[in-house]
C-alpha positions in Angstrom: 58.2 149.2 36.9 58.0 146.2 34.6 54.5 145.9 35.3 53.6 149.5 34.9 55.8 149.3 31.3 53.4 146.4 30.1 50.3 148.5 31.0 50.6 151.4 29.0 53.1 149.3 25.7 52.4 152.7 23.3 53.2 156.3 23.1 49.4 156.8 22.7 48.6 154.8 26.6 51.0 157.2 27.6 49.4 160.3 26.7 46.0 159.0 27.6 46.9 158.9 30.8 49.4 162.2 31.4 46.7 164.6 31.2 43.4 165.2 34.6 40.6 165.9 32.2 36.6 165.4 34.0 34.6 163.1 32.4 31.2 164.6 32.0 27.6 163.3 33.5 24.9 163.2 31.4 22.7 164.6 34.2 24.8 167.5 34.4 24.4 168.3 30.8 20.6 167.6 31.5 20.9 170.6 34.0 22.4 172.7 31.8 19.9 172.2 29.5 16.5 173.0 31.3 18.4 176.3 32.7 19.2 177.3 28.8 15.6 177.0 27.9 14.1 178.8 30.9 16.6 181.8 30.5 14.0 184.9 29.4 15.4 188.3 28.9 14.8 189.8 32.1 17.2 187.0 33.4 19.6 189.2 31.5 18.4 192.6 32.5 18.0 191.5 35.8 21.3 190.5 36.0 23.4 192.7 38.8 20.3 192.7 41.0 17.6 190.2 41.0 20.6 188.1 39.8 23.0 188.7 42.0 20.4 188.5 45.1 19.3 185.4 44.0 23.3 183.9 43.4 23.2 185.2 47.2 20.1 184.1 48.8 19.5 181.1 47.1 22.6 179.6 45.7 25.5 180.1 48.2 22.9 178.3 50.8 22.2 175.1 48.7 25.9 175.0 48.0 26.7 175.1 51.6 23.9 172.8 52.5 26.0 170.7 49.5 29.4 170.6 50.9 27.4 170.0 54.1 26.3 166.6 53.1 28.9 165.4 51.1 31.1 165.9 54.1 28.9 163.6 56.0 28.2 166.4 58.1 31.9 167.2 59.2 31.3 170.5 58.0 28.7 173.5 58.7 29.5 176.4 56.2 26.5 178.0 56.7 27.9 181.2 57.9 30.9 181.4 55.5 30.8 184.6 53.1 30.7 183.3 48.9 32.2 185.6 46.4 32.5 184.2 42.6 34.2 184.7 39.4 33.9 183.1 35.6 35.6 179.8 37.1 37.4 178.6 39.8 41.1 179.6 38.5 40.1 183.1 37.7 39.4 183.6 41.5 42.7 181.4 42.8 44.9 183.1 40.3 43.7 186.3 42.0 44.1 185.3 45.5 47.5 184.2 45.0 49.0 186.7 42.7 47.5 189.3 45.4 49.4 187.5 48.7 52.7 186.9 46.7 52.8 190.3 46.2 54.0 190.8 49.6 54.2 187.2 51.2 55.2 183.6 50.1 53.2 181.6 48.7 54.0 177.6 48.9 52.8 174.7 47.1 52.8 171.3 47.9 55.5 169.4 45.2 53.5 167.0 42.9 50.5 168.8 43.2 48.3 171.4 40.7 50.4 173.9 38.4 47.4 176.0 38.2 48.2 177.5 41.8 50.8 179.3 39.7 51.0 179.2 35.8 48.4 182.4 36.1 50.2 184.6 38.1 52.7 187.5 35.9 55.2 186.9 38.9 56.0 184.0 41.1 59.2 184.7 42.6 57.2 184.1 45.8 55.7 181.4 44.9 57.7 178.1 45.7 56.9 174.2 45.8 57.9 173.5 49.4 56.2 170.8 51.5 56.8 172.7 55.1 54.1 175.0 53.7 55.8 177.9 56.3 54.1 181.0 54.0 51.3 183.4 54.1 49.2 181.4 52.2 49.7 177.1 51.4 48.0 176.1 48.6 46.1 172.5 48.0 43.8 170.8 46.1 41.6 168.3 47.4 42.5 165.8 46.9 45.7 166.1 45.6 46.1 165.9 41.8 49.5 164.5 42.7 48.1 161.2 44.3 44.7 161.5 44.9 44.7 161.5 48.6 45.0 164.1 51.5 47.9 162.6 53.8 49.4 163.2 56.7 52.6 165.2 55.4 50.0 167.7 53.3 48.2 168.1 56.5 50.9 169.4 58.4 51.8 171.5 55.4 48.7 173.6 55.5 48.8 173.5 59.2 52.0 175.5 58.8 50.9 178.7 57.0 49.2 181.2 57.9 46.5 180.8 55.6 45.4 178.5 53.0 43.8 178.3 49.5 41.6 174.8 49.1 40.9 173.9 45.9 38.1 171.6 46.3 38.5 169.9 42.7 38.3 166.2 42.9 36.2 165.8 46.7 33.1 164.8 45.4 34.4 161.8 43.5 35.9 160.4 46.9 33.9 157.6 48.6 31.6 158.8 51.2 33.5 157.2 54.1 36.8 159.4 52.9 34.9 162.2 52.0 33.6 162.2 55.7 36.9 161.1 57.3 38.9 164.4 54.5 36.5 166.8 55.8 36.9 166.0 59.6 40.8 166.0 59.6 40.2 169.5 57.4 38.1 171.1 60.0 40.0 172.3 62.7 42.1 174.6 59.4 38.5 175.7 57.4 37.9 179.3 59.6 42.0 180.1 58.0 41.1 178.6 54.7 39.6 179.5 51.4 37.3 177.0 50.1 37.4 177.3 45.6 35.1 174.8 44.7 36.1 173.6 41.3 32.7 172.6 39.5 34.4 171.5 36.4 36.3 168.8 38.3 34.4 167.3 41.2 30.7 168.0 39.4 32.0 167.9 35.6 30.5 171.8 34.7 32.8 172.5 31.9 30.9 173.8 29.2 30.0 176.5 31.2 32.4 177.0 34.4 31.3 178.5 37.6 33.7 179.7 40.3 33.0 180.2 43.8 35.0 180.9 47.2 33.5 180.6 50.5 35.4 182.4 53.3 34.9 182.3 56.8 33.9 185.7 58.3 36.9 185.8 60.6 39.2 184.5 57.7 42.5 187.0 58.0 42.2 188.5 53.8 38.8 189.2 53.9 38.9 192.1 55.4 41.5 193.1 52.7 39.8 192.2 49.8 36.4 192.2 49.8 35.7 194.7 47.9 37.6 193.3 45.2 35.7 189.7 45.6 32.3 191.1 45.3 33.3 193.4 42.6 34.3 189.8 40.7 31.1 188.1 42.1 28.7 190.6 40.0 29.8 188.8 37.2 29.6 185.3 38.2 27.7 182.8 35.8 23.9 182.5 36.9 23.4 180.2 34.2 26.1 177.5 35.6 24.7 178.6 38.9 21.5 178.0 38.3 22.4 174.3 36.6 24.2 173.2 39.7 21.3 173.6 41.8 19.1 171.2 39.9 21.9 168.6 39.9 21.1 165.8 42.2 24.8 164.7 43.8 23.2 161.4 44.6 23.4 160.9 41.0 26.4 161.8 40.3 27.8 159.7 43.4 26.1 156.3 41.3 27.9 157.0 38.7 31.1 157.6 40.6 31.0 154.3 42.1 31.1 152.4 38.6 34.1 154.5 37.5 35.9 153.8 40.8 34.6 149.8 40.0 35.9 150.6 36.4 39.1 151.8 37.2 40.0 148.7 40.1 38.8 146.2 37.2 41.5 147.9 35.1 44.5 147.7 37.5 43.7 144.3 38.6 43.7 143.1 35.2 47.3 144.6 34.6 48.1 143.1 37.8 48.4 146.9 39.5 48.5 147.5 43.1 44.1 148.2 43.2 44.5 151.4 45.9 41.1 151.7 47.1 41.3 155.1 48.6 41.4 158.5 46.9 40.2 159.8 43.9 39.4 157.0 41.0 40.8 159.4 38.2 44.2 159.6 39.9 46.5 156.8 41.0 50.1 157.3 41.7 52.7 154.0 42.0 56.3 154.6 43.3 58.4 153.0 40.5 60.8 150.2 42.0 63.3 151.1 39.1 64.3 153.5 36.6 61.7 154.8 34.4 61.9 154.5 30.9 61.9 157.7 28.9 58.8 157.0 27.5 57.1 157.4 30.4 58.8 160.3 32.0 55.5 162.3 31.1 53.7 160.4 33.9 56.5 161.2 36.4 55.4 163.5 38.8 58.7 164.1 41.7 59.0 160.9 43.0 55.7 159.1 41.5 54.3 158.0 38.6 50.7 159.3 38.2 48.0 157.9 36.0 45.3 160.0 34.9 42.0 157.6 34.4 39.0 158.8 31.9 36.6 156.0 32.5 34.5 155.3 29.7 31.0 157.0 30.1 28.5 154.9 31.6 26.1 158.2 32.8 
């Protein structure tokens, strides 16, 4: 605890490090940029057709083929059905407002508020790590530590369903991304993948959010109609920008922030935890924590928040 007081000696290292905010790629704003300039104006009356064929027939393959290879081939979502929405929390705040309306919903303790803070009601929404609801609810990783462990694996393999944020994935190492996506596999056809673009590929300034559902997934056959209703008005622009981003690119620059990040722990003489995501590192304190730091307390962890400088 000593060590972690000494790291962060002002008010101002403290609050640096409560909040999970993306650090942006220049190569993703280069994206963003040759899709503005293309855009002509029967992009825009084109829209709900054209548009929406193209989001379709074009898009929800190359994402697929994507996830595909950043899973080191652990995963084959080819078949999966892709609904969208403005971002990725406008579609999770819909999928869990509509189960808790007559099931539990259950969230893993440490892990995103967003599951929750977006729903009118969540009497039936609870922080329980047996994960025994209708639908469990994870990010991957976990903003609570970075990782995907054993305990979080049981607790989606108790539900009957679950909701996957895929936020910070990308940013893993490919060996963990590889090894995360086999020990996911067996629970993907029960499981709604969000991919969270603003997160794992650093699309803020113009979010994107996209759900890919197996075909035999238990609520699609309930709402469907609502999903594709939602996916007319998904964002062909940040659609379009993700499809000329190159993840190699992004993965380079990963690996200096994670080199970043180690540099700074060992220099504070930090425990250097190699695995999960380098924007979130979580230390069990070995005594009590002073009050000062209680914002970085998350159940029985403190959690800090990197924001590498931005080297690309």
């Amino acid at each position: 605890m000593d060590r972690l007081s000494r790291a962060l000696p002002t008010d101002a290292d403290v609050e640096r490090f409560r909040p999970l905010l993306p650090v942006g790629y220049s190569h993703v704003a280069e994206a963003y940029r040759g899709v503005a300039a293309s855009i002509d104006v029967a992009d825009l009356t084109d829209h709900y057709g054209a548009g929406l064929g193209a989001f379709e027939e074009r898009f929800v393959p190359h994402l697929a083929r994507v996830l595909g290879e950043l899973s080191g081939g652990a995963w084959d979502l080819s078949g999966y059905r892709a609904f969208a929405a403005g971002s990725d929390v406008d579609l999770m705040t819909h999928v869990v407002t509509a189960v808790s309306r007559d099931g539990s919903v259950a969230l893993y303790p440490g892990d995103w508020w967003g599951f929750r803070v977006g729903c009118p009601s969540d009497d039936r929404i609870a922080w329980d790590a047996r994960g025994e609801a209708a639908l469990a609810c994870l990010c991957v990783p976990s903003v609570r530590n970075g990782h995907v462990t054993d305990e979080m694996l049981s607790f989606l393999g108790a539900a009957d369903a679950c909701l996957l944020n895929l936020n910070l994935y990308p940013t893993l190492a490919a060996a963990e991304r590889r090894q995360v996506a086999e020990r996911l596999a067996p629970l993907l056809t029960r499981s709604i993948l969000s991919i969270s673009f603003s997160r794992g590929f650093g699309m803020t300034a113009s979010q994107l959010g996209v759900a890919l559902v197996h075909p035999a997934h238990p609520l699609l056959a309930r709402y469907e109609t609502q999903w594709r209703w939602l996916t007319y008005f998904h964002n062909a622009l940040a659609a379009q920008a993700f499809e000329r981003v190159d993840p190699r690119v992004l993965e380079a620059v990963d690996d200096e922030r994670r080199r970043w990040v180690h540099a700074w722990l060992g220099e504070r003489g930090l425990p250097i935890v190699a695995s999960g995501s380098y924007y979130v590192k979580s230390f069990r304190p070995d005594g009590p924590v002073p009050e000062r730091l209680a914002p970085l307390v998350r159940g029985d962890l403190l959690r800090l928040c990197f924001k590498p400088p931005q080297v690309g």
